[in-house]
C-alpha positions in Angstrom: -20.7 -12.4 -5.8 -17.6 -13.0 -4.7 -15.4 -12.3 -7.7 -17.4 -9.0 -7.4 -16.3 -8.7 -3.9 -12.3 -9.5 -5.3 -12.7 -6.7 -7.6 -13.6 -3.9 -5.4 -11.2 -5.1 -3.1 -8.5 -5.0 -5.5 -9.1 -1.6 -6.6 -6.1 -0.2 -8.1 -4.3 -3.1 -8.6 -4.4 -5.2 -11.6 -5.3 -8.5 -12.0 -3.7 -11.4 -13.8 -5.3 -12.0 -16.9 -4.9 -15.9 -17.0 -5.6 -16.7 -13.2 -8.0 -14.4 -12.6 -6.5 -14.0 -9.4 -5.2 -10.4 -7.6 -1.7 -10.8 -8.9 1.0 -9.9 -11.2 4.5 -11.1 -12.2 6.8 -8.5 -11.5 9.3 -10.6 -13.2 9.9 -13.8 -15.0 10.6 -15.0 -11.1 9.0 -12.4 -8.7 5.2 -12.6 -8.1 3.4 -10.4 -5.9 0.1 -11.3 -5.1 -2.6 -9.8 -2.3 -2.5 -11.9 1.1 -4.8 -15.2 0.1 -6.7 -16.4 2.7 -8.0 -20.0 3.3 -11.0 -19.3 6.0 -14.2 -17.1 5.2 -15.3 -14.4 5.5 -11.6 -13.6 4.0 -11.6 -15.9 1.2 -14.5 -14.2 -0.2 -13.0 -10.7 -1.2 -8.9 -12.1 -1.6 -7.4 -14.3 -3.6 -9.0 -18.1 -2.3 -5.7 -19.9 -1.3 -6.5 -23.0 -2.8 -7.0 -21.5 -6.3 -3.6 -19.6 -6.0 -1.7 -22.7 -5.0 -3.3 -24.5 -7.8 -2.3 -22.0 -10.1 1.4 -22.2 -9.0 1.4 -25.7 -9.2 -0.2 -25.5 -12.5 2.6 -22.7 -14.2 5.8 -23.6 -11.8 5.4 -27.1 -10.2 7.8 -27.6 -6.9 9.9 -24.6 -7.8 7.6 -21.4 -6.0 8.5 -20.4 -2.7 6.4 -18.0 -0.7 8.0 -14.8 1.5 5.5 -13.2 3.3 5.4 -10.4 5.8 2.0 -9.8 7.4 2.3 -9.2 11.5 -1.2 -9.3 11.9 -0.9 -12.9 10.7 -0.8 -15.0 7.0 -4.3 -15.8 7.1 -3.5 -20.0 6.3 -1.7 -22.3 7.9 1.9 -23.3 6.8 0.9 -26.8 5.8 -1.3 -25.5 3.2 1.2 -24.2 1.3 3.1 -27.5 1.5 5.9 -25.2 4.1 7.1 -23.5 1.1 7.2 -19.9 2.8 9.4 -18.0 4.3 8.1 -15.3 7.4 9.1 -11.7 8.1 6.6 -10.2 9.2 6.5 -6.5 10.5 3.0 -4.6 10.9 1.1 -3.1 8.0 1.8 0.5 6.5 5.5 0.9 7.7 9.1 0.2 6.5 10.6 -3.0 7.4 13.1 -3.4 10.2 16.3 -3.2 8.2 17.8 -6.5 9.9 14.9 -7.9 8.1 16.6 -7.2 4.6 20.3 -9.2 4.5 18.5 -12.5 5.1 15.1 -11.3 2.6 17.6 -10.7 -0.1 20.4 -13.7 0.9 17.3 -16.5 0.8 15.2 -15.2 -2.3 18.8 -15.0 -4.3 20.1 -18.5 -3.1 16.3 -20.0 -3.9 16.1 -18.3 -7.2 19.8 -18.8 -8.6 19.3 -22.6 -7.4 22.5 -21.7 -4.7 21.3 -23.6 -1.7 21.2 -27.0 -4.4 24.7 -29.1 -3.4 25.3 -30.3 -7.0 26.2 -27.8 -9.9 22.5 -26.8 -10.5 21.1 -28.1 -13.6 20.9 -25.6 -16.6 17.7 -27.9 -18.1 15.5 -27.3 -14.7 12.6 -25.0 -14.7 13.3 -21.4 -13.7 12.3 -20.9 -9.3 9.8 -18.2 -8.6 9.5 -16.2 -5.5 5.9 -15.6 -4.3 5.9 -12.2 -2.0 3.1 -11.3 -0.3 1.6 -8.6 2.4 -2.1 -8.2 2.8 -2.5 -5.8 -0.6 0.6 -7.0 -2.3 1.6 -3.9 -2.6 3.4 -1.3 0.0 5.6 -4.1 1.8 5.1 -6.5 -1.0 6.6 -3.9 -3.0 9.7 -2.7 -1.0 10.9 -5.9 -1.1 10.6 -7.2 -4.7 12.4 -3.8 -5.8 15.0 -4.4 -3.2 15.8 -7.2 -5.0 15.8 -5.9 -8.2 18.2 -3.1 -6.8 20.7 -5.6 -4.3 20.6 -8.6 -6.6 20.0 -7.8 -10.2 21.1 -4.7 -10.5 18.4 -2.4 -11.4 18.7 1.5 -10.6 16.5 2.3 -7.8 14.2 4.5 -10.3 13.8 1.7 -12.8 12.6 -0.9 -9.9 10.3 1.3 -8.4 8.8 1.8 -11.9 8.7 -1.4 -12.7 6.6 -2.5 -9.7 4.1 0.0 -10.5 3.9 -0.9 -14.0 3.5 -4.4 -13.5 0.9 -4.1 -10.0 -1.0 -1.0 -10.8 -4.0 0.0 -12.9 -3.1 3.1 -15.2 -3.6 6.2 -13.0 -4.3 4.8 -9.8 -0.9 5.7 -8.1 2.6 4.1 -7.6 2.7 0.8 -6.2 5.5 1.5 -3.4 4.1 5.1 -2.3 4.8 5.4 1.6 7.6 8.2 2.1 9.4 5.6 4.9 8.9 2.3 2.2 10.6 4.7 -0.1 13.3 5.8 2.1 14.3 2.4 3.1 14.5 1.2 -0.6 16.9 4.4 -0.8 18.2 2.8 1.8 18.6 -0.3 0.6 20.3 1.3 -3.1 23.0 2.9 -0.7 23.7 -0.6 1.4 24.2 -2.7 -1.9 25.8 -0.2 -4.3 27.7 2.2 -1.6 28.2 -0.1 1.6 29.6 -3.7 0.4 26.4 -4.8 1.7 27.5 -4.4 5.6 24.3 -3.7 7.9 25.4 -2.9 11.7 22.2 -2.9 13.9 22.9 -1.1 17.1 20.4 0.8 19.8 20.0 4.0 19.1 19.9 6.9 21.8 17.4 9.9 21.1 18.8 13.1 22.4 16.8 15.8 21.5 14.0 16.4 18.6 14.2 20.0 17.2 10.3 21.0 16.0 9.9 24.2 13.8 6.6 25.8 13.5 4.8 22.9 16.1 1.5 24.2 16.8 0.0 23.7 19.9 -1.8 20.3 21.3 0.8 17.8 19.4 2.2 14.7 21.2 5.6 13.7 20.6 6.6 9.9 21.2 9.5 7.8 20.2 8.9 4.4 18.5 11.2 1.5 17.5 10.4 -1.9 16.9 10.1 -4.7 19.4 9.5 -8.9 19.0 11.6 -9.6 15.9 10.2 -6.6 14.4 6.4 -7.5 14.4 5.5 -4.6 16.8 6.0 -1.3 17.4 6.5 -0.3 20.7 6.3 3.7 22.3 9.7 4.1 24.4 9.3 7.6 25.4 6.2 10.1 25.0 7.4 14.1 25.9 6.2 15.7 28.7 6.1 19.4 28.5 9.3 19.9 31.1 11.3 18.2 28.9 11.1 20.8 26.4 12.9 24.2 25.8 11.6 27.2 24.0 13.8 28.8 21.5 12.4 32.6 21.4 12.6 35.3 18.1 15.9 36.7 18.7 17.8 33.7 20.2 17.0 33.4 23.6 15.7 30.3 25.1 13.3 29.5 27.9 12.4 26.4 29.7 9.5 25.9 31.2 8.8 24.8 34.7 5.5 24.8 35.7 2.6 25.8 33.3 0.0 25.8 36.1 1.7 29.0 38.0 2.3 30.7 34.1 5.9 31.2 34.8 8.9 31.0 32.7 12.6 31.4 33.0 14.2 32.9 30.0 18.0 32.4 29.4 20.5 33.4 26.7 22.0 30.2 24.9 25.1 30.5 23.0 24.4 27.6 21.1 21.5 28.6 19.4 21.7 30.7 16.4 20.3 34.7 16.7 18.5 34.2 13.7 15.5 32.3 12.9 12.8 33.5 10.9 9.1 34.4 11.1 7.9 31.5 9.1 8.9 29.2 11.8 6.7 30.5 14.5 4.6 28.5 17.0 1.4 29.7 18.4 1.6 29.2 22.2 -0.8 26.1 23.1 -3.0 25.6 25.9 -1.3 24.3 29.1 -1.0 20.0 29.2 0.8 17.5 31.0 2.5 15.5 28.1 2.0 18.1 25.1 3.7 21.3 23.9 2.5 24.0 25.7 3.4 27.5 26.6 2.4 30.1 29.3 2.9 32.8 27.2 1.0 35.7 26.6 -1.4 35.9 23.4 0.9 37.5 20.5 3.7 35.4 21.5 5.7 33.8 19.4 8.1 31.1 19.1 10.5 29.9 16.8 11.5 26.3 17.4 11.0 24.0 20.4 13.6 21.2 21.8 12.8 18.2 23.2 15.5 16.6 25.6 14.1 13.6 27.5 15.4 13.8 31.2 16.1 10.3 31.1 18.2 8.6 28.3 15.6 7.4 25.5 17.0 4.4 24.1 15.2 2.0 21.0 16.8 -1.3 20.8 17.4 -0.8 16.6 18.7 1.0 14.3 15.2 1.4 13.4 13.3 5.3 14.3 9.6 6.1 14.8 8.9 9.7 15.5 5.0 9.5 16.3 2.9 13.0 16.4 -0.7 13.2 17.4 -2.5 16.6 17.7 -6.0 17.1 19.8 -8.4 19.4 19.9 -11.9 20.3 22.2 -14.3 18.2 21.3 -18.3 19.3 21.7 -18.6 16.1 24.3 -17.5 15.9 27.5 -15.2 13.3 27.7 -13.9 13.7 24.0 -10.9 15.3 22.7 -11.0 15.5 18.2 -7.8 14.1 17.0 -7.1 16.9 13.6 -3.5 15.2 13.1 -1.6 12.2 12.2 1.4 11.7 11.1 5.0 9.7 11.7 8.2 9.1 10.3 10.7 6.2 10.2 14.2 6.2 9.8 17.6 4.1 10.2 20.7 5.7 12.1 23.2 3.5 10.2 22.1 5.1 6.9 21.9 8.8 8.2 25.8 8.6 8.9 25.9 6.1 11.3 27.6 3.5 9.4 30.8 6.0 9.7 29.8 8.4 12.7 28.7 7.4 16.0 26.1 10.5 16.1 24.1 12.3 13.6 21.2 14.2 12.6 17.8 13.3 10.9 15.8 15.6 9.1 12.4 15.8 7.5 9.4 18.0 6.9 5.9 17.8 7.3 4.9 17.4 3.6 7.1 14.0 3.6 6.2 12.4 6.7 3.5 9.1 6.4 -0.3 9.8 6.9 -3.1 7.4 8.1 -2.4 4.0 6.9 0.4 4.8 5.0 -1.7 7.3 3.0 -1.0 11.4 2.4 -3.8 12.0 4.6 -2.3 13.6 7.8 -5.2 16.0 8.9 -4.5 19.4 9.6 -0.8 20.8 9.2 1.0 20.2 13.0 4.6 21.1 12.2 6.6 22.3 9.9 9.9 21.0 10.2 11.3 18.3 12.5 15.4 17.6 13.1 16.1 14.1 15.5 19.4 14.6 16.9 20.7 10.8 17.7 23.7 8.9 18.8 25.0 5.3 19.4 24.9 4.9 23.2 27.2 3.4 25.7 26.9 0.2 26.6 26.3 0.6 30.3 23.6 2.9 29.4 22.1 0.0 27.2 22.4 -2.3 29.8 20.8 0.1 32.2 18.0 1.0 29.4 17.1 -2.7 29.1 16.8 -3.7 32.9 14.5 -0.6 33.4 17.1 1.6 35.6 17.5 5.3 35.3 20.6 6.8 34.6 21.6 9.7 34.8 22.0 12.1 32.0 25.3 11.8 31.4 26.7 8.8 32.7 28.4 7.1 29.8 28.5 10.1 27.4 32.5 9.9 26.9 32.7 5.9 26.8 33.2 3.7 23.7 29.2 3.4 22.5 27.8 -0.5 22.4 29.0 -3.1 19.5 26.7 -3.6 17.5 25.8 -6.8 15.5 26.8 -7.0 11.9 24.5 -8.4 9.9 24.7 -10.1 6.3 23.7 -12.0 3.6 23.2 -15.8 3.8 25.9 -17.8 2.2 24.3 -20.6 0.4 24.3 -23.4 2.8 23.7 -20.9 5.6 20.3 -21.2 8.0 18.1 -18.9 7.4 17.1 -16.9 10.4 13.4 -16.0 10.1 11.0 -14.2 13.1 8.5 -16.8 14.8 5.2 -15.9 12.5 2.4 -14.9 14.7 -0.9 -17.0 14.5 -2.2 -17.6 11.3 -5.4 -16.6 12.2 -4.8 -13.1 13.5 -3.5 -11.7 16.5 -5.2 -12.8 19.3 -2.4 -11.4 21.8 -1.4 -8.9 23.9 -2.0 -5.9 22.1 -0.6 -3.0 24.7 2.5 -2.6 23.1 1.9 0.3 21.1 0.2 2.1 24.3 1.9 5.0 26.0 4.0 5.0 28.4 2.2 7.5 30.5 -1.1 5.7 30.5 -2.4 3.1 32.8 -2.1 -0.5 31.8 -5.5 -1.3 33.3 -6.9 1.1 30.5 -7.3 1.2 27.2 -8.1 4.5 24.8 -10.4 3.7 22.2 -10.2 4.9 18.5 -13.1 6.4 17.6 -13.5 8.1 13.9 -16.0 10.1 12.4 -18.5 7.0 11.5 -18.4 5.9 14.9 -16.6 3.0 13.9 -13.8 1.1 15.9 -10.8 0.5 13.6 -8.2 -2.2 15.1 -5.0 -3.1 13.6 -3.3 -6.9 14.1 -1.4 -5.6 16.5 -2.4 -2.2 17.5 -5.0 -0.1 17.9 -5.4 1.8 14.4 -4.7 5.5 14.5 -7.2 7.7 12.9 -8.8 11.0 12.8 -12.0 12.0 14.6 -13.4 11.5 18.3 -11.3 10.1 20.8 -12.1 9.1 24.4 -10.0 10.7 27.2 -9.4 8.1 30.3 -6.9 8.9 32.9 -3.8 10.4 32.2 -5.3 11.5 28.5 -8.0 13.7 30.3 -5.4 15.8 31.3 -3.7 16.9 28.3 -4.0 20.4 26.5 -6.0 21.0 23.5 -5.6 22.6 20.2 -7.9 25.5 19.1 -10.0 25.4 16.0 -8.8 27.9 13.9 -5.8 26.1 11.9 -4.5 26.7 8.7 -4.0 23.8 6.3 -5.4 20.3 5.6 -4.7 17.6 3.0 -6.6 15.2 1.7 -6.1 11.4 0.9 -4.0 12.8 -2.2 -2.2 15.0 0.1 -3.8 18.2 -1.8 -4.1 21.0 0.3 -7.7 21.9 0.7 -7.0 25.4 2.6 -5.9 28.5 0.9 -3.7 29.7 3.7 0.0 28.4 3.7 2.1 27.9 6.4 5.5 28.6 5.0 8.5 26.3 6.2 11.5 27.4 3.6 14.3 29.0 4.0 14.1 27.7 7.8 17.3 27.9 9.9 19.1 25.2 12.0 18.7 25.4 16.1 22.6 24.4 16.7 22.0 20.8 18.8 24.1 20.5 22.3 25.7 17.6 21.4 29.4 17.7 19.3 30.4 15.3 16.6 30.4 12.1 18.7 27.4 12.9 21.0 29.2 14.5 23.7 27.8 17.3 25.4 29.5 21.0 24.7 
């Protein structure tokens, strides 16, 4: 029963024909192998962890090391692996924190070429192995074993990426690194060993606006970064709807003051471009307290929407969560229907920051990451999306990390905040790992993840289309289907029914209508070259 159990489990991926276990050898010296487990219920559908240290022992002695990166928590004890393992963990489904990736690469290279060894190693010894592992083996699992192909061995980022879903995947069941952020951050990863000598500067990042074409109506927009070493993801700043400008057919722009009395103040703006075409317009939404809304009569239209927090929004890394959610009316009283899902990460020192002190990040909808990491976003919410971002001061990081406000631009002409350079282990160099979270699962505080608008003395549950409560290690699990409104979230404006396209887990679209998002033109940001307000 159990090895039936292992099977289904496994799915996609293959299995290694002599251990029987959910694994594969990447390389001669790279496994990657499903997160084993050593209690039950676990042990019963993964790999057993006594059965895949016996196998190790078997095949490579003392010379396996373990790097593992599960924030919700290994699943054994350190002692069971003799303390062969190496943590850094960061939560399921997303990129790694790139400060995570100098001392990933620095310790699996000194472990594998025998460099941390104070005699001339011995050419007669057994070859190392490293053992990586997530919970599938296979998204974070992934990005890491072809980050070292690409910064150590010096495989072409298309060739490593192949190879890993050759060697972990079952013939037309998908690529084994297939999240749009994993694969930007192994791009990123290519550019920092073959274009920038390997230098990583992580510095706080300061969001000043995000430029939305085509956002239909009843979509939350937060900012996310990571927080404790990387194995949570916090929400810094969720937009309200007066932080938000209309930019109207023709070039004109109005901000809105107060959606309740259905007035609006329209202004000519020299810095946004006259031209912007039909295939970028909004339907105006129904008014709401922290989503994009408009007053305006039906017909309407709109062709891009900025968002300019009136407080600075600063994340403490390099590291860039855009979060959307989109509601709808629910049947029940109470209920709101969550119809969209979708984020997308990204890292200011590859988008131009290891040169410029500002720049501009761009995606579309069709590339950001679904539920769990899949293509599945629900039904379309955007089309286009443009974060403009800059390196702050560092009185405003100061002020930013003791809670004060400051004032918009306070700061916005001084020298923006060192950062801290961050590189490969020397051999002979510490390692510095994050603190692993209990083994058994994350028992703690789990609010981090939680808006900032709503209560702490409340919680929203996740409720999908089973009925089912889905719970992450350390968040609650975002998916589609009935959600419960408490407090603040009672309050928020809804999206109608009639919408135009849906995927599905493959990211086929499963409408006929199209919403059409080429040819779309730039709104011109506020900011200059180096952040400063023109």
């Amino acid at each position: 029963m159990s090895s039936i159990l292992r099977q289904i489990v496994a799915g996609p991926r293959q299995k290694h024909p002599e251990a029987g276990l959910d694994l594969c050898y990447v390389t001669d010296n790279i496994i990657a192998t499903s997160g084993p487990s050593a209690t039950y219920p676990q042990r019963a559908y993964r790999n057993p962890l006594d059965a895949l240290v016996s196998f190790l022992d078997t095949k490579h002695g003392a010379d396996w090391w373990i790097w593992e990166f599960r924030a919700e928590g290994t699943g054994y004890p350190d002692s069971e692996v003799y303390r062969r393992i190496h943590h850094f963990p960061w939560p399921d489904h997303h990129p790694p924190p790139f400060a995570h990736i100098p001392n990933i690469m620095g310790s699996m290279r000194n472990w594998l070429h025998r460099l941390d060894e104070t005699e001339s190693p011995d050419t007669d010894k057994k070859e190392r192995v490293a053992v990586v592992h997530c919970k599938a083996g296979k998204g974070r699992s992934g990005t890491i074993a072809c980050a070292y192909l690409i910064s150590q061995e010096g495989w072409k980022k298309e060739d490593a990426l192949q190879r890993f879903t050759d060697r972990r995947m079952r013939v037309g069941f998908g690529n084994g690194v297939s999240i749009p952020s994993q694969l930007r951050y192994v791009g990123y990863i290519d550019k920092w060993a073959n274009e920038l000598g390997r230098q990583y500067v992580e510095r706080p990042v300061e969001i000043l606006e995000v430029h939305i074409w085509g956002l239909r109506d009843g979509v939350k927009v937060a900012v996310e970064g990571y927080v404790d070493e990387g194995k949570k993801i916090k929400c810094f700043h969720l937009f309200h709807r007066n932080e938000r400008t209309i930019v109207e057919d023709g070039g004109s722009m109005s901000e809105e003051q107060d959606v309740g009395k259905g007035s609006d103040i329209t202004k000519p703006n020299p810095n946004i471009k006259n031209t912007l075409p039909s295939s970028a317009t909004w339907s105006p939404a129904v008014s709401g307290s922290d989503v994009s809304s408009s007053s305006s009569a039906p017909g309407h239209s709109v062709s891009a929407i900025i968002f300019k927090p009136n407080n600075p929004v600063i994340v403490p890394s390099s590291d860039v969560n855009i979060d959307f959610e989109r509601r709808s009316k629910a049947s029940y009283t109470g209920f709101a229907m969550v119809t969209s899902i979708a984020h997308v990460w990204f890292n200011s020192y590859f988008e131009g920051g290891a040169k410029h002190d500002s720049g501009v990040f761009e995606t579309e909808w069709d590339a950001m990451d679904g539920i769990k990491g899949s293509a599945r976003k629900g039904i379309r919410a955007l089309d286009k999306l443009k974060v403009v971002w800059r390196y702050p001061a560092a009185e405003s990081v100061k002020a930013s990390a003791v809670k004060i406000n400051v004032e918009g631009k306070k700061g916005e002409n001084s020298a923006p905040a060192a950062g801290k350079p961050i590189s490969e282990p020397k051999p002979g160099d510490p390692i510095h790992e994050s603190e692993p979270p209990d083994w058994r699962g994350a028992q703690g505080d789990k609010k981090e993840n939680r808006r900032p608008s709503e209560s702490s003395s409340q919680k929203s549950t996740a409720v999908s289309i089973s009925g089912k409560t889905k719970e992450m290690g350390h968040a609650l699990e975002k998916e589609l289907g009935l959600r419960k409104q408490t407090g603040d979230s009672r309050d928020v404006s809804f999206a109608g029914s009639n919408d135009e396209t849906t995927t599905d887990d493959e990211g086929r679209k499963v409408k006929a209508k199209k919403v059409h998002s080429e040819g779309l033109e730039e709104v011109k940001t506020n900011y200059g070259k180096n952040g400063e307000a023109v």
